[in-house]
C-alpha positions in Angstrom: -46.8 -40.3 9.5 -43.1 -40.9 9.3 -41.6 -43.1 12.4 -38.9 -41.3 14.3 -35.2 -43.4 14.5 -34.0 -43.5 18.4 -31.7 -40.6 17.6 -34.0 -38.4 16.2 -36.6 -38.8 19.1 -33.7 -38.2 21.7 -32.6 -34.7 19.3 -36.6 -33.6 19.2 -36.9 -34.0 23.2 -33.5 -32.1 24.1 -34.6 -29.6 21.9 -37.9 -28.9 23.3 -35.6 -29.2 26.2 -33.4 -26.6 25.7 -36.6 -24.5 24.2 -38.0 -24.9 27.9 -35.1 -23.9 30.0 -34.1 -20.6 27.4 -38.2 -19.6 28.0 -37.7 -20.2 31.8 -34.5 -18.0 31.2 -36.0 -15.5 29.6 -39.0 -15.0 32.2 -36.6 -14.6 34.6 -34.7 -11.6 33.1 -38.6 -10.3 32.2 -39.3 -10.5 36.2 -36.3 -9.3 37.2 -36.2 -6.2 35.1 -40.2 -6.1 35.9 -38.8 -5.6 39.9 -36.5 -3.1 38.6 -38.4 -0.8 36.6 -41.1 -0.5 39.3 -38.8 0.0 42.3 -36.2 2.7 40.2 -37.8 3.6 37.0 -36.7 3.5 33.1 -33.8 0.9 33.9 -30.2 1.6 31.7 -29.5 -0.4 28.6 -25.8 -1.4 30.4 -28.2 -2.5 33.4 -30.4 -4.8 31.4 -26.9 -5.5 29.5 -25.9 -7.3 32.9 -29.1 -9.0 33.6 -29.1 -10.6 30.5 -25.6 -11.7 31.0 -27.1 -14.0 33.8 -27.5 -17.2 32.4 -27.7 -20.0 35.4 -31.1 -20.2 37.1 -29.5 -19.9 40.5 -27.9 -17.0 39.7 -31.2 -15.3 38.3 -33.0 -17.1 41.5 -30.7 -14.5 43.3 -30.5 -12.0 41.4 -34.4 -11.7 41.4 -34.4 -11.8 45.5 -31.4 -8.7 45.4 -33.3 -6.6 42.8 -36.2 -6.9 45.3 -34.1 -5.3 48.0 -31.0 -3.3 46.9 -31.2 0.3 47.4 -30.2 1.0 44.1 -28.8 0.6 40.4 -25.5 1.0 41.7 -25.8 -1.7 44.4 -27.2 -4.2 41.9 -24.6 -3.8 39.4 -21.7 -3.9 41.7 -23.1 -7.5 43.1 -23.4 -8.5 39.3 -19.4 -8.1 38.6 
């Protein structure tokens, strides 16, 4: 078994890193089109366009809570621009 140099240990941890947060990312947009499609139906491509433009975990945090209570496609969108 090869030993790992200092920098290569602190490259394999923020990768698994970064690994972690883009599956945490990509749960989120799975959930919050999930809400979607059960409260409205089929949702648009542009839709999920703009879901998946939502990269910070606060911002999907919220927009998770407003796809759980907007009234409709249109509503959503206009509080993702």
């Amino acid at each position: 078994m090869k030993l790992l140099s200092p920098m290569e240990l602190l490259a394999a941890e923020e990768g698994r890193q970064e690994g972690r947060q883009e599956g945490r990312q990509e749960r989120a947009w799975e959930d919050i089109l999930a809400v979607l499609e059960v409260r409205f139906g089929e949702v648009p491509y542009g839709v999920r366009e703009q879901v998946q433009s939502v990269q910070d975990e606060g911002g999907l945090r919220q927009l998770l809570r407003a796809a759980s209570i907007v009234p409709n496609l249109e509503a959503l969108q206009a509080q993702l621009q």
